[in-house]
N, C-alpha and C positions, 0 to 999 in steps of 0.2 A: 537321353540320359535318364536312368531311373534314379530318382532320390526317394529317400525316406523322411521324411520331418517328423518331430516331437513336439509338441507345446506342453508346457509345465508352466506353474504359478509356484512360488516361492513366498512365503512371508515374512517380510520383512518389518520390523518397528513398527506393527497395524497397519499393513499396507501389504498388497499383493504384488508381486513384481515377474512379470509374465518375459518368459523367454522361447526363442527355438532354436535347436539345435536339428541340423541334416547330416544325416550321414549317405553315400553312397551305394547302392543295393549292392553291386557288386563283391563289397567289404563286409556283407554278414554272411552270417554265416549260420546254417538250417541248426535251430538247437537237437538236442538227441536227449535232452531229458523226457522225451514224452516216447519214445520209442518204446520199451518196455510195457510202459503202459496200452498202448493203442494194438501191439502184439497180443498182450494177455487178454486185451478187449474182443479180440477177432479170433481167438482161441475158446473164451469164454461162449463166443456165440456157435461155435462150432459144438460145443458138449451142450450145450441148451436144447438147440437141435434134434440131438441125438436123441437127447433125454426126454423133450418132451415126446417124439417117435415112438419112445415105452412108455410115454403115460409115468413117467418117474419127475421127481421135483431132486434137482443136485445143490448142493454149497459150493458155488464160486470164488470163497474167499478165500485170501491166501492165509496160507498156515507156519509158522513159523518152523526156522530151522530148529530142529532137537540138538540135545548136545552132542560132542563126538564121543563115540566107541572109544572102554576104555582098554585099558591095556597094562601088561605089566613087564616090568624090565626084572631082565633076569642076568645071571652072571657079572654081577658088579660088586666089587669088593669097599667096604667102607672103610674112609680114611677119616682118621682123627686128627683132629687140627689144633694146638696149643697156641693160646696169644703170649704174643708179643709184649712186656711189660712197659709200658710207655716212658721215653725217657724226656725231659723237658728241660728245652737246653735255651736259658734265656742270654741273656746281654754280657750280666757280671759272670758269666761261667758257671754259676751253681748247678746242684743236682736238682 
């Protein structure tokens, strides 16, 4: 049976209080936050490659998104809108 243990210390009122917890290997589960990364990593090394091939120095770092293309609406008719005069309707009935 695979298990996995943890040991942590906690402090408690100037005193450390050492616990473990096990969980089950079977019940985790492969995180996917590094995916991305380790891609871009094995991408990055593929253009380094290339680049130093020509004798060229590249920037690897990533570049942020620009904003999006604008745009314009056309054919749309503008409506005017009048408020409402607020009416306040309390307990004893008044205006």
């Amino acid at each position: 049976m695979y298990v996995w243990s943890m040991c942590n210390s906690q402090g408690v009122m100037r005193s450390l209080i050492s616990g473990r917890s096990r969980t089950m290997c079977l019940r985790l589960q492969q995180s996917r936050c590094d995916d991305e990364f380790s891609l871009r990593k094995k991408q990055n090394d593929v253009f380094k490659a290339a680049a130093k091939a020509r004798c060229e120095t590249i920037s690897t770092k990533r570049q942020p998104k620009g904003p999006k293309p604008c745009f314009m609406v056309e054919g749309m008719t503008l409506e005017t809108v009048t408020p409402i005069p607020n009416v306040v309707n309390d307990l004893k009935g008044g205006y």
